[in-house]
N, C-alpha and C positions, 0 to 999 in steps of 0.2 A: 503494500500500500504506500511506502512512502517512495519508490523507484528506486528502491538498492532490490542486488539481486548478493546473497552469500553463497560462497560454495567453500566448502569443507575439503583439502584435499589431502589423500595421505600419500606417503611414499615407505616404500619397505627396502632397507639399505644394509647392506653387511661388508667392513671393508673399515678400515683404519678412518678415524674421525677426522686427520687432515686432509683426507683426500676426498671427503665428500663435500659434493655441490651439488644443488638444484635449482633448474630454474624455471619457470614456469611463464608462458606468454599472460599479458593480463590487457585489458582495456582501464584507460586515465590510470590512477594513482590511486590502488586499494587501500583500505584500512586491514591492518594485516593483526592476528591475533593468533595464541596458538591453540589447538582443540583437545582432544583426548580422544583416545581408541578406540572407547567405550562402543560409541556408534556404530563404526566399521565393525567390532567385533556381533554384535547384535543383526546388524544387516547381511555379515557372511553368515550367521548361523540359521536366519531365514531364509538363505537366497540360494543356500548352497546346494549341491545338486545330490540326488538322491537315486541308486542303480537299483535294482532287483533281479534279480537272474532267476528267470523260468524254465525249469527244464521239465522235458518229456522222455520219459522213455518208452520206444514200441517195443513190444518184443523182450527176449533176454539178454541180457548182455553181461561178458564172464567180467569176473575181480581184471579192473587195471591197476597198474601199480601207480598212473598218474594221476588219481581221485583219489588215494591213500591220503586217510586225514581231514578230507572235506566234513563239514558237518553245514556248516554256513553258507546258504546261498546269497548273501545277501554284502556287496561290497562295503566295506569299513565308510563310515562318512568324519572327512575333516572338519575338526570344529575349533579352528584358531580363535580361541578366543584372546637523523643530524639532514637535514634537508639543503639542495645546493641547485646549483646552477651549473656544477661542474660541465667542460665539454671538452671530449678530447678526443680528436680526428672521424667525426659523426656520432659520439655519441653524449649524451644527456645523462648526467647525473640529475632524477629528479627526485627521489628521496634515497633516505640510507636514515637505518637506526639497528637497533636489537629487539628481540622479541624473542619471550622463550629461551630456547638453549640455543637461535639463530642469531647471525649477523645476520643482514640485510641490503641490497641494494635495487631501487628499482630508475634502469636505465629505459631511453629514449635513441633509435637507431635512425640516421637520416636517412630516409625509403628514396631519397635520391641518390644517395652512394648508387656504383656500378655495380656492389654485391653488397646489400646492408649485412644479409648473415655472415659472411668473415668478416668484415669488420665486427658484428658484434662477439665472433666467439674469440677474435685476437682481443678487444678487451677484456673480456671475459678472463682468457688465460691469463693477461698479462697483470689481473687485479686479481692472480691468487684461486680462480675459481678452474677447478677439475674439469672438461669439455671435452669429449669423446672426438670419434670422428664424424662420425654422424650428427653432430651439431648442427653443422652448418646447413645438411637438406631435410633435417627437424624444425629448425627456429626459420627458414626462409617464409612458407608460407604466411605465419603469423607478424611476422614482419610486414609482407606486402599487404596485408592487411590493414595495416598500421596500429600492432597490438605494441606494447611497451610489453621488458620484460623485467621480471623479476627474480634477483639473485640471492640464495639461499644458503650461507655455508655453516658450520659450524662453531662457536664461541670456543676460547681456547678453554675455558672453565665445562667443557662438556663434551662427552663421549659419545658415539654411535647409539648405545642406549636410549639416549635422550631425546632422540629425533621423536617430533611428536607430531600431529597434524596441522595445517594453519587453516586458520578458519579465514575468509579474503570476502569484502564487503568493498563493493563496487557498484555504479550510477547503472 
């Protein structure tokens, strides 16, 4: 009702707390908060997928020795439960703070560059943030879209453990 839309996102990460980054394409300049698991884990335990195995037998059939043990037809179900103006060679620093166990940065890429996604993922690297190789034809789209992105890494006071959901409130 009042024109913000919130979406909740998690990531699942395993792997040395320095070398995680995330970043997520966003529309304007979120209000960024962090969430809890809670959710996720309650929405995978309703949502999760459920098998049954129906068997028939016609006829007789001898002892194999590869049903030795069966009793269970039925498959196991998984239940997991500082704002700037900065700009440097196209891109915008339009906010940066902490939140949660994250730093934070959310940049602005000029969709006139010749290839805004490398440029955004050489800043990216070059400000500390871990960027695959696939970067660059993941963030393109969203770019020519003209989505800003947001960058997500780790506080030095915080481990892999800690990574938790952000809740992201946008126009």
């Amino acid at each position: 009702g009042d024109g913000t839309v919130t979406a909740v996102v998690q990531i699942l990460y395993q792997g040395p707390a320095d070398e995680f980054s995330w970043v997520l394409p966003v529309p304007g300049i979120p209000d960024v908060k962090v969430s809890s698991n809670t959710a996720f884990a309650r929405l995978q335990g309703a949502t999760n997928p459920t098998y049954t195995l129906n068997r028939i037998v016609e006829g007789e059939c001898g002892d194999s020795p590869n049903r030795a043990g069966v009793e269970n037809d039925s498959a196991p179900s998984a239940n997991n439960d500082d704002d700037g103006d900065d700009e440097d060679g196209g891109v915008t620093v339009l906010d940066s703070g902490s939140v949660g166990p994250y730093d934070l940065e959310i940049i602005a890429v000029d969709a006139e560059l010749e290839d805004p996604a490398d440029v955004a993922v050489q800043w990216l690297n070059d400000n500390g943030y871990d960027v695959t190789d696939i970067g660059p034809d993941v963030l393109r789209p969203y770019l020519e879209e003209g989505k800003n992105l947001i960058a997500f890494r780790l506080n030095k006071s915080s481990n892999a453990g800690s990574i938790r959901p952000v809740m992201l409130t946008y126009e």
